[in-house]
PDB file of N, H, CA, C and O in Angstrom:
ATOM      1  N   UNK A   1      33.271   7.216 -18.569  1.00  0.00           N
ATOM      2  CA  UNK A   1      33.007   8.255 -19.530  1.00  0.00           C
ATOM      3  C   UNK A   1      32.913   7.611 -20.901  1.00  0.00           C
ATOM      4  O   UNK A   1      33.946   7.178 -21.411  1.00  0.00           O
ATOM      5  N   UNK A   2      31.907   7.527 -21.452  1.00  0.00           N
ATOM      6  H   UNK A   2      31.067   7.878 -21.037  1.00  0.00           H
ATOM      7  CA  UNK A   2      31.842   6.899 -23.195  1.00  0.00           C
ATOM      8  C   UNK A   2      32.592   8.392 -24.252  1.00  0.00           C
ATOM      9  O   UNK A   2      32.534   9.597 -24.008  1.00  0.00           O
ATOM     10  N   UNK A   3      33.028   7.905 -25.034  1.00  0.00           N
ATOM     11  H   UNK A   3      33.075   6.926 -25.232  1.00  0.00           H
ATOM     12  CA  UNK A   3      33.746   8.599 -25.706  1.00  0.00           C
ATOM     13  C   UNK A   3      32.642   7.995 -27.321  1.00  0.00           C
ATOM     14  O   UNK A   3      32.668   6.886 -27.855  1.00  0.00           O
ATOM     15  N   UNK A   4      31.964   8.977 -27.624  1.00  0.00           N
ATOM     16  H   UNK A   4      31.943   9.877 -27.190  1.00  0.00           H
ATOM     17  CA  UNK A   4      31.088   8.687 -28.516  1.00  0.00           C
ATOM     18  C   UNK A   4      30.958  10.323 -29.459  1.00  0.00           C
ATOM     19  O   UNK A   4      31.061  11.443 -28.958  1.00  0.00           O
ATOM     20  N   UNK A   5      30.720  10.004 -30.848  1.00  0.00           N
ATOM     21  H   UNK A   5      30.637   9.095 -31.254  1.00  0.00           H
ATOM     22  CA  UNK A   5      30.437  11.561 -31.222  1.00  0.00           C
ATOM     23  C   UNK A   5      28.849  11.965 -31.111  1.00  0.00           C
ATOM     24  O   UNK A   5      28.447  13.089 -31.411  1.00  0.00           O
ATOM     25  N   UNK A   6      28.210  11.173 -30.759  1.00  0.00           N
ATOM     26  H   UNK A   6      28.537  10.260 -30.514  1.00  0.00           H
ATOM     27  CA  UNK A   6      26.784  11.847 -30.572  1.00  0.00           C
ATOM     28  C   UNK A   6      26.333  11.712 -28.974  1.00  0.00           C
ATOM     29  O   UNK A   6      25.288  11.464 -28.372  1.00  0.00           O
ATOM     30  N   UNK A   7      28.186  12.118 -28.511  1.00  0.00           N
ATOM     31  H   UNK A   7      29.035  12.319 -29.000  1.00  0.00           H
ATOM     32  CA  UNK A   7      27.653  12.551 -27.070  1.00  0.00           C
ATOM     33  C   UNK A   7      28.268  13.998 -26.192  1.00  0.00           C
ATOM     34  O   UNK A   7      28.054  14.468 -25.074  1.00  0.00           O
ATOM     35  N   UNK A   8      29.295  14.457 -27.589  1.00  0.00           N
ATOM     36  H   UNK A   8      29.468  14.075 -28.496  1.00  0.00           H
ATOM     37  CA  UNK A   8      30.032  15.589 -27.750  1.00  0.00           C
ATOM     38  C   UNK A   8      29.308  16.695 -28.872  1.00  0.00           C
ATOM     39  O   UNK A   8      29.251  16.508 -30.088  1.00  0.00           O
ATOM     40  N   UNK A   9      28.774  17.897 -28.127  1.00  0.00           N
ATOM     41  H   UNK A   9      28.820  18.049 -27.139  1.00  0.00           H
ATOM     42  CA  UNK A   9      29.209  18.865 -29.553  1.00  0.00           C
ATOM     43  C   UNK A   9      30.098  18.621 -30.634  1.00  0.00           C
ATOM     44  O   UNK A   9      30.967  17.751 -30.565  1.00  0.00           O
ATOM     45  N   UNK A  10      29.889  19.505 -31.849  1.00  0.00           N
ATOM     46  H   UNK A  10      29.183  20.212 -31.905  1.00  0.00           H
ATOM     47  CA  UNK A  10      31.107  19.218 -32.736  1.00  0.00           C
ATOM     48  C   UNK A  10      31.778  20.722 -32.974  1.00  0.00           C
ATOM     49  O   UNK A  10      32.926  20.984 -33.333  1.00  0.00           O
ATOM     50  N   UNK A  11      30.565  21.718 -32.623  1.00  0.00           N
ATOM     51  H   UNK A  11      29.632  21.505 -32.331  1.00  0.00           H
ATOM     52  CA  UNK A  11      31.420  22.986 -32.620  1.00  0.00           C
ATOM     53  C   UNK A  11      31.332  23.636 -30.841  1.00  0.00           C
ATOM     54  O   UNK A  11      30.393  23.264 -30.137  1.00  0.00           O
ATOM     55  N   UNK A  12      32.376  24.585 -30.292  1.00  0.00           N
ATOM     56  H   UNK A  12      33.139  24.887 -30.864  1.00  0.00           H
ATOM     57  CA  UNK A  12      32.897  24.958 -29.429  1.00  0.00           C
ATOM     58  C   UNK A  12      33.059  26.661 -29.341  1.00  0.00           C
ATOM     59  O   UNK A  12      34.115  27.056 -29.836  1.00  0.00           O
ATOM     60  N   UNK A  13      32.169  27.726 -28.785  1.00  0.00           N
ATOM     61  H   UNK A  13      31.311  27.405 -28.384  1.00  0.00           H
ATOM     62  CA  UNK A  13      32.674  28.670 -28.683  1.00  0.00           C
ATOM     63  C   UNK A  13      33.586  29.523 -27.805  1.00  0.00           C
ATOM     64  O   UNK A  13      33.062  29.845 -26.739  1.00  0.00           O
ATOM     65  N   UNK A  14      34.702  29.919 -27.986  1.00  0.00           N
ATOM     66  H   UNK A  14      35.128  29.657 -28.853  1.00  0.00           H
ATOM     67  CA  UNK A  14      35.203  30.541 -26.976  1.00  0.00           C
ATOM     68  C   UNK A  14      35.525  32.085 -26.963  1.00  0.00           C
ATOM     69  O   UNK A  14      35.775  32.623 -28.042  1.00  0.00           O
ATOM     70  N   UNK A  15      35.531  32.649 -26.078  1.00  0.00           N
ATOM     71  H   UNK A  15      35.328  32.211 -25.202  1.00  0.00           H
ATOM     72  CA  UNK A  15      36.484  34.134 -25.870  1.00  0.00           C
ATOM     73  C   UNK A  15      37.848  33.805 -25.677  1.00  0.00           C
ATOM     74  O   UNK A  15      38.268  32.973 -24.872  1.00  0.00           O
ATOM     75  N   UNK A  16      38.610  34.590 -26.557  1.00  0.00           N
ATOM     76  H   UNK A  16      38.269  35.266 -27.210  1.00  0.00           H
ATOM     77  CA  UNK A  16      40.300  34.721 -26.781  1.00  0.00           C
ATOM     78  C   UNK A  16      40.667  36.529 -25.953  1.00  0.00           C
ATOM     79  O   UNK A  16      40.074  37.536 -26.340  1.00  0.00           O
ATOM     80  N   UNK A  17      41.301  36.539 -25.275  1.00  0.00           N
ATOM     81  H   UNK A  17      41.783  35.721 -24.960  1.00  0.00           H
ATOM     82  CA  UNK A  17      41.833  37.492 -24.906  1.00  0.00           C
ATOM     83  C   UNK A  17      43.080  37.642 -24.991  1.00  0.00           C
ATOM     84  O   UNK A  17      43.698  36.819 -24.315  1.00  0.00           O
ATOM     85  N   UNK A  18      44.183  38.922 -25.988  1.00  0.00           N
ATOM     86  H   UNK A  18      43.681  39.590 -26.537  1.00  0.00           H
ATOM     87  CA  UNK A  18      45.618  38.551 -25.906  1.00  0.00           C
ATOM     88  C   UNK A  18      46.054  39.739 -25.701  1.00  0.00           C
ATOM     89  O   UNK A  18      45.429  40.624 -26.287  1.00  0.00           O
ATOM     90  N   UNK A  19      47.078  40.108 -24.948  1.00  0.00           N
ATOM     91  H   UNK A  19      47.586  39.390 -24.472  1.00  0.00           H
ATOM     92  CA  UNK A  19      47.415  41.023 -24.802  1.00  0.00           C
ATOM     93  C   UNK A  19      49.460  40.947 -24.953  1.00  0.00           C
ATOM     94  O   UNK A  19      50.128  40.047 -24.445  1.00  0.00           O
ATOM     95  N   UNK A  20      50.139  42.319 -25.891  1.00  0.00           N
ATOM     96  H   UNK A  20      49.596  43.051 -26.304  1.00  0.00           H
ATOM     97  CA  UNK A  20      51.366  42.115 -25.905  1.00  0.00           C
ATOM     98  C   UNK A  20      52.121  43.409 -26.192  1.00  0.00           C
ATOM     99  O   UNK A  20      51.788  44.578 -25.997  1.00  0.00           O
ATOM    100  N   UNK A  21      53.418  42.789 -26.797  1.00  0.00           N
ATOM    101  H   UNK A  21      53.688  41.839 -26.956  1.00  0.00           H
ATOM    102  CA  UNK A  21      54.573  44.197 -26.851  1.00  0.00           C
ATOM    103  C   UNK A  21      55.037  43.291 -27.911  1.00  0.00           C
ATOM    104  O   UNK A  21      55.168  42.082 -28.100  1.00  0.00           O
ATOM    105  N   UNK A  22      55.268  44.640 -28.644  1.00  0.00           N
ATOM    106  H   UNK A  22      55.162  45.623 -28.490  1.00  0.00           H
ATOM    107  CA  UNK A  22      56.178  44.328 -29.860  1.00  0.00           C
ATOM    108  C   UNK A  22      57.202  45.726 -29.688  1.00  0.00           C
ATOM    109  O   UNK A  22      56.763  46.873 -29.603  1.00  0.00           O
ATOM    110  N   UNK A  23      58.341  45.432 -29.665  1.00  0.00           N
ATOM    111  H   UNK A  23      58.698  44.500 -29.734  1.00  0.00           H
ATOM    112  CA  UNK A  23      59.638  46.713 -30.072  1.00  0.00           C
ATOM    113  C   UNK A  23      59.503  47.087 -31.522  1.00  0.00           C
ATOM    114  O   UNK A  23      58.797  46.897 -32.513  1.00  0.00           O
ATOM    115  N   UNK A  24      61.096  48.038 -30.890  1.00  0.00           N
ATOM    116  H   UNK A  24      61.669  48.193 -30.085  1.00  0.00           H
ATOM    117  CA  UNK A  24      61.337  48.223 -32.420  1.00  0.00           C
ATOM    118  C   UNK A  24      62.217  47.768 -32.858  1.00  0.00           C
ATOM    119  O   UNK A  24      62.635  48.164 -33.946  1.00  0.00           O
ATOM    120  N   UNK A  25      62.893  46.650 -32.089  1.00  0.00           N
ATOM    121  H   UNK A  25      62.553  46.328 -31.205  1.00  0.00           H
ATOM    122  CA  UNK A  25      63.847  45.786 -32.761  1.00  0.00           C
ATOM    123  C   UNK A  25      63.643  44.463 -32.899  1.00  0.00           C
ATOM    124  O   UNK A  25      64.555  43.668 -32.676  1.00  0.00           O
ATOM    125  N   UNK A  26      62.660  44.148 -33.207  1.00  0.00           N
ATOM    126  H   UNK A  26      61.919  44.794 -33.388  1.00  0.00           H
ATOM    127  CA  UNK A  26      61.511  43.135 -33.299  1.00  0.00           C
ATOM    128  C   UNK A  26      61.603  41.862 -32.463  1.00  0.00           C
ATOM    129  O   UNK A  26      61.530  40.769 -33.025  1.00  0.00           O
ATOM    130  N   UNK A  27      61.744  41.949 -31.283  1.00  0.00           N
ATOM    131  H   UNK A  27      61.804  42.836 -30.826  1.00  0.00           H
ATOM    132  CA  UNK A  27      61.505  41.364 -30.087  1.00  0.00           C
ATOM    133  C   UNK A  27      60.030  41.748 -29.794  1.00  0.00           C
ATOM    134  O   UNK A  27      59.465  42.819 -30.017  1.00  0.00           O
ATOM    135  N   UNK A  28      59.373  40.195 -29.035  1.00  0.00           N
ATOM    136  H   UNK A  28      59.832  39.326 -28.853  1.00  0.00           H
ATOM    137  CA  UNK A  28      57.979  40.370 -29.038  1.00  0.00           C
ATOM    138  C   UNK A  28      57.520  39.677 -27.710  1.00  0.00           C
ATOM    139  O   UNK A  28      58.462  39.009 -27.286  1.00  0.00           O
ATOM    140  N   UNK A  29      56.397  39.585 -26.877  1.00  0.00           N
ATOM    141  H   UNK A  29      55.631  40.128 -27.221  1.00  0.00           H
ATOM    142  CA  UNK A  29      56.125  38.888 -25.939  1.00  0.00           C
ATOM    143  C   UNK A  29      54.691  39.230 -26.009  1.00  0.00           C
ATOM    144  O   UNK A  29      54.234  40.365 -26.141  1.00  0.00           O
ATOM    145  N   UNK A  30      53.848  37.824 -25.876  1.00  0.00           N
ATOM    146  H   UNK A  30      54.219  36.902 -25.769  1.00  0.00           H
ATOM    147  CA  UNK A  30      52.031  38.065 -25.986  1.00  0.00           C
ATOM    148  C   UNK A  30      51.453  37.259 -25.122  1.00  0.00           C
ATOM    149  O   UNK A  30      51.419  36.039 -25.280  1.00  0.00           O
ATOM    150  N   UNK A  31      51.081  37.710 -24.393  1.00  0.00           N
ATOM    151  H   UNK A  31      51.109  38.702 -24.264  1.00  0.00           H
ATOM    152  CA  UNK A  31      50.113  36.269 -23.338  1.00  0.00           C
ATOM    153  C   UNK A  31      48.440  36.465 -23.739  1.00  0.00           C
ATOM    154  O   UNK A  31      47.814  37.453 -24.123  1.00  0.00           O
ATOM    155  N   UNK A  32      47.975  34.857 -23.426  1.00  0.00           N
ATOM    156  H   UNK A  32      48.484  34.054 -23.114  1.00  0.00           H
ATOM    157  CA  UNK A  32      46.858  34.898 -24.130  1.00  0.00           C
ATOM    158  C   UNK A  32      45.677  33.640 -22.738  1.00  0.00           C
ATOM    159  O   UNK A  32      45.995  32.583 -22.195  1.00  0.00           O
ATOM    160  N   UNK A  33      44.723  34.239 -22.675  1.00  0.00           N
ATOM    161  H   UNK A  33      44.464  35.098 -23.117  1.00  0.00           H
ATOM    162  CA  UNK A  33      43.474  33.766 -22.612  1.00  0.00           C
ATOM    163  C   UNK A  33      42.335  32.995 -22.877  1.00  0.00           C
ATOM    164  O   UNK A  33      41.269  33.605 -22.801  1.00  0.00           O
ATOM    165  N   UNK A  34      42.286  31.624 -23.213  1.00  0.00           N
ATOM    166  H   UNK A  34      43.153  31.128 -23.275  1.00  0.00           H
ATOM    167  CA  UNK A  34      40.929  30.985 -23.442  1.00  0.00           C
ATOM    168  C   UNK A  34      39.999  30.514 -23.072  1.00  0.00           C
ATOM    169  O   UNK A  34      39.914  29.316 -22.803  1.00  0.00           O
ATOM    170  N   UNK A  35      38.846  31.543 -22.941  1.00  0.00           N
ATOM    171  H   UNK A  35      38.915  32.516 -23.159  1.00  0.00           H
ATOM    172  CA  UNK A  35      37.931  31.034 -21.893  1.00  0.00           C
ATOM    173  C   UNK A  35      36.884  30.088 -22.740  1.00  0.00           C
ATOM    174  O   UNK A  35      37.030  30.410 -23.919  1.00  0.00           O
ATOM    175  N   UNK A  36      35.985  29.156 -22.641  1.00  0.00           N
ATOM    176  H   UNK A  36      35.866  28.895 -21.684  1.00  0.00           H
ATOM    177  CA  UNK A  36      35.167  28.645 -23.517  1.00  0.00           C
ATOM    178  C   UNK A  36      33.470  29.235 -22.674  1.00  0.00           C
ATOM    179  O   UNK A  36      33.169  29.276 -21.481  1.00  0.00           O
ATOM    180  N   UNK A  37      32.783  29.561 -23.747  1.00  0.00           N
ATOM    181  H   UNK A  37      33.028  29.528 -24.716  1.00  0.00           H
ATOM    182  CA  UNK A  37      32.008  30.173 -23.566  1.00  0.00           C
ATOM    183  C   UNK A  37      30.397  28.819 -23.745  1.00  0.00           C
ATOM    184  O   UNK A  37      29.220  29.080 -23.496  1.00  0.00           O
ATOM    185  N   UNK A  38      30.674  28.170 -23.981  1.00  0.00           N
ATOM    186  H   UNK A  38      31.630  27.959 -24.182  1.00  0.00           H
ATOM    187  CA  UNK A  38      30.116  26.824 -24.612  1.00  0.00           C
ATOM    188  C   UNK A  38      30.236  25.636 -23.762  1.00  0.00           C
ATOM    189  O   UNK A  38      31.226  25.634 -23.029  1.00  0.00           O
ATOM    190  N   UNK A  39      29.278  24.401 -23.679  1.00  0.00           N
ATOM    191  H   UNK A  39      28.474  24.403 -24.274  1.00  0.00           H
ATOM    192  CA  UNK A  39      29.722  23.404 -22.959  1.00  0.00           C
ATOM    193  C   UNK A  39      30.258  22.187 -24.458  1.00  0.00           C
ATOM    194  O   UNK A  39      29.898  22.352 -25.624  1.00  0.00           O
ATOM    195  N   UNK A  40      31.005  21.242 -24.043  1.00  0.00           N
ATOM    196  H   UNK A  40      31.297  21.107 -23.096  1.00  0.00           H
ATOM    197  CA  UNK A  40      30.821  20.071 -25.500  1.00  0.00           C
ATOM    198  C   UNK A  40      29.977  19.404 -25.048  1.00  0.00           C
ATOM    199  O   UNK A  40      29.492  18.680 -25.918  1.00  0.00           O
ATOM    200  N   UNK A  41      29.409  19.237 -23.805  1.00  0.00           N
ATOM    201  H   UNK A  41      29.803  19.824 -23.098  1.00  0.00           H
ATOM    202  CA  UNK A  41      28.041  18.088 -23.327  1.00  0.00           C
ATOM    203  C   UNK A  41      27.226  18.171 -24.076  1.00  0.00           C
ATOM    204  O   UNK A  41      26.798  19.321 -24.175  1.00  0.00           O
ATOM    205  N   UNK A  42      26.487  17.027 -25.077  1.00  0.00           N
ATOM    206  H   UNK A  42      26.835  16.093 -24.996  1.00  0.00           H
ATOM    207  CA  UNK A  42      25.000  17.497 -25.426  1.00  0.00           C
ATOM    208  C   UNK A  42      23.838  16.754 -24.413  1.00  0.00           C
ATOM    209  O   UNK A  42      22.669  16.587 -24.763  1.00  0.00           O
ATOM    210  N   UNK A  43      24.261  16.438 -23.401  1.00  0.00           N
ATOM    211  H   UNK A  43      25.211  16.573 -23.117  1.00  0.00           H
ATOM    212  CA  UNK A  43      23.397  15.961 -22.209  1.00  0.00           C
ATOM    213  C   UNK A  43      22.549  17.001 -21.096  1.00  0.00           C
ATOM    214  O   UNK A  43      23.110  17.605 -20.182  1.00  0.00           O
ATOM    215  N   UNK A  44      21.005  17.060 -21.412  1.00  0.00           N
ATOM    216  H   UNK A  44      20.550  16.570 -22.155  1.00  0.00           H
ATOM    217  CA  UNK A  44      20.694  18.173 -20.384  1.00  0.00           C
ATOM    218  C   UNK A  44      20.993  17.841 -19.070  1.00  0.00           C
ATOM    219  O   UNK A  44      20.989  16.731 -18.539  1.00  0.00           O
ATOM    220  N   UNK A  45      21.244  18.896 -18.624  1.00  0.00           N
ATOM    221  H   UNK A  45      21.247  19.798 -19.055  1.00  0.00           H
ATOM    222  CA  UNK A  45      21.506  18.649 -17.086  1.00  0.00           C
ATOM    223  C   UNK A  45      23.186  18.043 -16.827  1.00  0.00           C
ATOM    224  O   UNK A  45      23.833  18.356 -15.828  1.00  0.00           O
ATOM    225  N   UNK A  46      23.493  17.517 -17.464  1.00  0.00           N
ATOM    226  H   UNK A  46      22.966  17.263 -18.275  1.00  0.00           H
ATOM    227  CA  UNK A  46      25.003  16.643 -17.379  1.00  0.00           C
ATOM    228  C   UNK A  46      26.006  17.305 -16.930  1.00  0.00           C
ATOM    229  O   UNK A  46      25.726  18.462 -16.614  1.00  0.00           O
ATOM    230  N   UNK A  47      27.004  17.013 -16.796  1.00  0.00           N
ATOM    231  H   UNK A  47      27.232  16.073 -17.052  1.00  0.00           H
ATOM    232  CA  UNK A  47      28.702  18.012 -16.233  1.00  0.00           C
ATOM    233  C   UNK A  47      28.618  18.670 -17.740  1.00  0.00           C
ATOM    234  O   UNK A  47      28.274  18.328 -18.871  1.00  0.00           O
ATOM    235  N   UNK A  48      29.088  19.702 -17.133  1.00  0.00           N
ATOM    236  H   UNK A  48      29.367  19.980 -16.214  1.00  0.00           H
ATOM    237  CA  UNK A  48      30.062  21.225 -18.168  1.00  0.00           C
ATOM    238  C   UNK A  48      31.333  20.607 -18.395  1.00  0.00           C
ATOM    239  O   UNK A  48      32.076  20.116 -17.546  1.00  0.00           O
ATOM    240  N   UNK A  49      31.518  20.690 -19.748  1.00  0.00           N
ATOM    241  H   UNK A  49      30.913  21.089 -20.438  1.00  0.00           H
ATOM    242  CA  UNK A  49      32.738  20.041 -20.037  1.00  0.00           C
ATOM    243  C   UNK A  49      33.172  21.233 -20.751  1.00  0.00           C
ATOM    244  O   UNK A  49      32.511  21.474 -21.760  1.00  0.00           O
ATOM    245  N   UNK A  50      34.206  22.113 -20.454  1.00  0.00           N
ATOM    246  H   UNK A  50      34.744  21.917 -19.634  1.00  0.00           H
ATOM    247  CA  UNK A  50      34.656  23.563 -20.953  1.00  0.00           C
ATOM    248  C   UNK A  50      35.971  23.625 -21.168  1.00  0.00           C
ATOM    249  O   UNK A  50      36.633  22.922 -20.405  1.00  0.00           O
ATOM    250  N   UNK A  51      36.553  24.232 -21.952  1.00  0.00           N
ATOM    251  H   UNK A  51      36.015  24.803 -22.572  1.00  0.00           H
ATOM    252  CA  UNK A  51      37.606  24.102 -22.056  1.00  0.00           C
ATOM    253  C   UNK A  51      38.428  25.555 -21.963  1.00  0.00           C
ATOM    254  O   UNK A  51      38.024  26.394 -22.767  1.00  0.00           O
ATOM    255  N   UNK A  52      39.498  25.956 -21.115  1.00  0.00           N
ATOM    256  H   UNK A  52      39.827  25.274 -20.461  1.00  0.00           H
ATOM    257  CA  UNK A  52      40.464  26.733 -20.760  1.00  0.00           C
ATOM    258  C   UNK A  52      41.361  27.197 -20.983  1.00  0.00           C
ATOM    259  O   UNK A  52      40.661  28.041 -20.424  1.00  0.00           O
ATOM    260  N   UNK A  53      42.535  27.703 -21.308  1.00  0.00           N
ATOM    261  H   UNK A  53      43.104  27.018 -21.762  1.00  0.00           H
ATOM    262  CA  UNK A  53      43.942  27.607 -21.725  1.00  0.00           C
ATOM    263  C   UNK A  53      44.796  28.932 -21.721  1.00  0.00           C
ATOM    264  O   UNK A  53      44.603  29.866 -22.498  1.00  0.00           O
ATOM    265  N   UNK A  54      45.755  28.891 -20.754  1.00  0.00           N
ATOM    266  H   UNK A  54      45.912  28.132 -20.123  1.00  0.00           H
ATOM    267  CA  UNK A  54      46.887  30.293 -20.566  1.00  0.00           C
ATOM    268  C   UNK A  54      47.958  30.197 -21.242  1.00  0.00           C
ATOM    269  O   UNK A  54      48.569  29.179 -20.915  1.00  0.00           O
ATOM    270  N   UNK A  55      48.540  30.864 -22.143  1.00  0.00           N
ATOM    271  H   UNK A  55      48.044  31.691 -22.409  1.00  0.00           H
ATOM    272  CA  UNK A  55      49.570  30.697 -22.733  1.00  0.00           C
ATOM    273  C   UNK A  55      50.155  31.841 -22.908  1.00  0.00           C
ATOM    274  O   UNK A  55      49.489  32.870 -22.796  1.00  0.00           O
ATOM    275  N   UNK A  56      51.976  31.908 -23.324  1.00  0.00           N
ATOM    276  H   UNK A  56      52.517  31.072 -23.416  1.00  0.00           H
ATOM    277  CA  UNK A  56      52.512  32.893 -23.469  1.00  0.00           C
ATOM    278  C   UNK A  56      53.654  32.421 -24.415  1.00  0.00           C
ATOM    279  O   UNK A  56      54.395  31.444 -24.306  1.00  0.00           O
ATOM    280  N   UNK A  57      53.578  33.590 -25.578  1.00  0.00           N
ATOM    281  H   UNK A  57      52.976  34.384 -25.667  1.00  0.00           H
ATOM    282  CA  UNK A  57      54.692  33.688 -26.865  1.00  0.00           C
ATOM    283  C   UNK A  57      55.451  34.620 -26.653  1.00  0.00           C
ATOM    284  O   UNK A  57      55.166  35.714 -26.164  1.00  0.00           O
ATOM    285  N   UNK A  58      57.097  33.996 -27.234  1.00  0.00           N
ATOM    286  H   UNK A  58      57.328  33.108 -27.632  1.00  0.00           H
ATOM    287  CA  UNK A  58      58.139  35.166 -26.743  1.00  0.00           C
ATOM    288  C   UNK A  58      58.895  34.883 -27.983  1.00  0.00           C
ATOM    289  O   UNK A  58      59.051  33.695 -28.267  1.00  0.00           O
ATOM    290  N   UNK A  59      59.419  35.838 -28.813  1.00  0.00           N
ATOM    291  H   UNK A  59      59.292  36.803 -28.583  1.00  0.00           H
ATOM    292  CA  UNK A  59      60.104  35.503 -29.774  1.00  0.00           C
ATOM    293  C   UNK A  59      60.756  36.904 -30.296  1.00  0.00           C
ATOM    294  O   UNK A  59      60.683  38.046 -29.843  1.00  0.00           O
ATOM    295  N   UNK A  60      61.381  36.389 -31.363  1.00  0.00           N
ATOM    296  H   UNK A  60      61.440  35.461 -31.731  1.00  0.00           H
ATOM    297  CA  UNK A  60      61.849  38.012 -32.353  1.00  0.00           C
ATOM    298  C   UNK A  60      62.168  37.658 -34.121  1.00  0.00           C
ATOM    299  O   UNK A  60      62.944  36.903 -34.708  1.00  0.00           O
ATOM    300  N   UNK A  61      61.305  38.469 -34.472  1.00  0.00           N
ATOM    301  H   UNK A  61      60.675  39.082 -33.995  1.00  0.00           H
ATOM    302  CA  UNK A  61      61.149  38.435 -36.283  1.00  0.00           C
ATOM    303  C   UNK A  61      62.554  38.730 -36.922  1.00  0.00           C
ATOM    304  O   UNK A  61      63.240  39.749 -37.004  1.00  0.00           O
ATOM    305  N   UNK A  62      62.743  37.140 -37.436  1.00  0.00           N
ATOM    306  H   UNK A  62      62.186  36.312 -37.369  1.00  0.00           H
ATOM    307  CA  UNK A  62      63.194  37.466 -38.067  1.00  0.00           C
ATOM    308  C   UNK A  62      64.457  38.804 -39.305  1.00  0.00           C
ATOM    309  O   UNK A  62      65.675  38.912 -39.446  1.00  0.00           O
ATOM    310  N   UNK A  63      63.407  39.423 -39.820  1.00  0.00           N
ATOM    311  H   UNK A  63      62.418  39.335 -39.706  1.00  0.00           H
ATOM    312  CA  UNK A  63      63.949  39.929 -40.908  1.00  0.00           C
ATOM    313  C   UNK A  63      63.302  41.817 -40.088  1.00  0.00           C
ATOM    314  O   UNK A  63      62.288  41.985 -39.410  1.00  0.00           O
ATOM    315  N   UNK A  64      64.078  42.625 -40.404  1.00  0.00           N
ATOM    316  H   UNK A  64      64.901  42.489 -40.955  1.00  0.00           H
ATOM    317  CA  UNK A  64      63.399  43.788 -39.106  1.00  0.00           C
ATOM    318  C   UNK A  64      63.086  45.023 -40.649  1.00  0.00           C
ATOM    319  O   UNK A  64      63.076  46.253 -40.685  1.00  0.00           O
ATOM    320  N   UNK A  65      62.882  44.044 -41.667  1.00  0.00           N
ATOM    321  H   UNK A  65      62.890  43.044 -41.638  1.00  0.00           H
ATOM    322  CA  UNK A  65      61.929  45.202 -42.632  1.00  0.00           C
ATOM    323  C   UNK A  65      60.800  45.164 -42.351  1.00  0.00           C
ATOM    324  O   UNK A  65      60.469  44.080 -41.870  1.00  0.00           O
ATOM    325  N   UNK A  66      59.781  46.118 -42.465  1.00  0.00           N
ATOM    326  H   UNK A  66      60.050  46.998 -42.856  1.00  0.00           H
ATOM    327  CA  UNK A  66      58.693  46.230 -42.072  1.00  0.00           C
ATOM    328  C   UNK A  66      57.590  46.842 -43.511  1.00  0.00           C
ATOM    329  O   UNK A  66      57.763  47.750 -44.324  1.00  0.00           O
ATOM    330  N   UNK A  67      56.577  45.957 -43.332  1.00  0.00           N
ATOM    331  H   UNK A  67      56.437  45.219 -42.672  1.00  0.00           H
ATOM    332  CA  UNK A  67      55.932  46.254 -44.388  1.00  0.00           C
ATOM    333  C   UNK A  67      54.766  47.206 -44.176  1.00  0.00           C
ATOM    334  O   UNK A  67      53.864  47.201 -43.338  1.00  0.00           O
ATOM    335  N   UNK A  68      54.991  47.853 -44.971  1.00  0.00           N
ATOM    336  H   UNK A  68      55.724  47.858 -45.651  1.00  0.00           H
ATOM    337  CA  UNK A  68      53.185  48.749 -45.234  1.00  0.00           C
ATOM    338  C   UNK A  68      52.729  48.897 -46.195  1.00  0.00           C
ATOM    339  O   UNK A  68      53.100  49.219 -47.323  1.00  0.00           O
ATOM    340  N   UNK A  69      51.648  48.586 -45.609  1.00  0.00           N
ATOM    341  H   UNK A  69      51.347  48.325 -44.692  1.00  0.00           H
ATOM    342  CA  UNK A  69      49.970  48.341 -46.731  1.00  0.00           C
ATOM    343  C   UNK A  69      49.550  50.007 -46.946  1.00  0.00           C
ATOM    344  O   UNK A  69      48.894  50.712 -46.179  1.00  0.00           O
ATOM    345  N   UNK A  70      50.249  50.418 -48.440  1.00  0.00           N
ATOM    346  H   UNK A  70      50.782  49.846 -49.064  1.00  0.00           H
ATOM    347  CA  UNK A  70      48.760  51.930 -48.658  1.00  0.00           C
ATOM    348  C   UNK A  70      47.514  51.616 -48.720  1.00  0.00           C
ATOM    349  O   UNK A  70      47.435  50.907 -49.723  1.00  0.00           O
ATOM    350  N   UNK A  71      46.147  51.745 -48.102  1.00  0.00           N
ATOM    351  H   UNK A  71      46.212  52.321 -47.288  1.00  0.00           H
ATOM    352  CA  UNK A  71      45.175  52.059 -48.584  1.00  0.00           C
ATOM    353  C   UNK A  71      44.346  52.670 -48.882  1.00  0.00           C
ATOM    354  O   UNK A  71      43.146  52.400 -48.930  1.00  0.00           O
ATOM    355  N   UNK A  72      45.270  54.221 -49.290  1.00  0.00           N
ATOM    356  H   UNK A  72      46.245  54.440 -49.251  1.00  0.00           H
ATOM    357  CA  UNK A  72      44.238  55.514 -49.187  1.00  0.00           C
ATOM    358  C   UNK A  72      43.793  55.025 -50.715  1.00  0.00           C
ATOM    359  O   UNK A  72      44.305  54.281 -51.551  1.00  0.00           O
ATOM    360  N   UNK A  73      42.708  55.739 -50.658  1.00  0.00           N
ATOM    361  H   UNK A  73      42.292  56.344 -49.979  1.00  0.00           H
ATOM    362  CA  UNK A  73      41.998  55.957 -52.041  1.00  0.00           C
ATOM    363  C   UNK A  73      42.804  56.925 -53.030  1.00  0.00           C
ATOM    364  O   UNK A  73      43.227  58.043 -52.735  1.00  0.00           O
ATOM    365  N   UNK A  74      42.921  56.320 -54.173  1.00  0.00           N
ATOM    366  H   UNK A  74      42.577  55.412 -54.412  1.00  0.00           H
ATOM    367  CA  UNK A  74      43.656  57.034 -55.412  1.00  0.00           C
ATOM    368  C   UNK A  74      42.392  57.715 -56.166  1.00  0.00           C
ATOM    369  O   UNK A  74      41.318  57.140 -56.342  1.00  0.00           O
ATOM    370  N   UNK A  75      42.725  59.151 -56.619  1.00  0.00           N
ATOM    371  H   UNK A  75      43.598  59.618 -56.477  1.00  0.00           H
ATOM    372  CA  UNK A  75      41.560  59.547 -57.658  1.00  0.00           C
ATOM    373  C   UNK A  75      41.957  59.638 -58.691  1.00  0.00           C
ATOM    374  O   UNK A  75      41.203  59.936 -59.617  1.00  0.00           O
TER     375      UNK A  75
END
């Protein structure tokens, strides 16, 4: 395999899919999806070189104030 940059793309598109739970005592859990929608080959015909990735975040915030944004319109 040559490892060259004018034998790789330099940009990569993918689909992100995440899906989660947040409480109300700010405990959280999100699993996530990366499918690549793109090859990095710039070789016609060559192997699909794509890239994948499953992951999952579990955590809890910190500080359990919660902020809100007004953005109604003022007249």
């Amino acid at each position: 395999m040559v490892f060259d940059y004018g034998d790789y793309g330099h940009y990569l598109a993918s689909a992100i899919v995440q899906v989660g739970y947040e409480s109300k005592t700010g405990v959280f859990i999100y699993g996530y999806y990366n499918y690549s929608l793109t090859t990095m080959n710039n070789f016609d015909y060559g192997p699909t070189i794509a890239n994948r990735a499953v992951g999952i975040s579990i955590g809890k915030y910190l500080s359990n104030k919660k902020i809100t944004l007004d953005t109604k319109n003022k007249q």
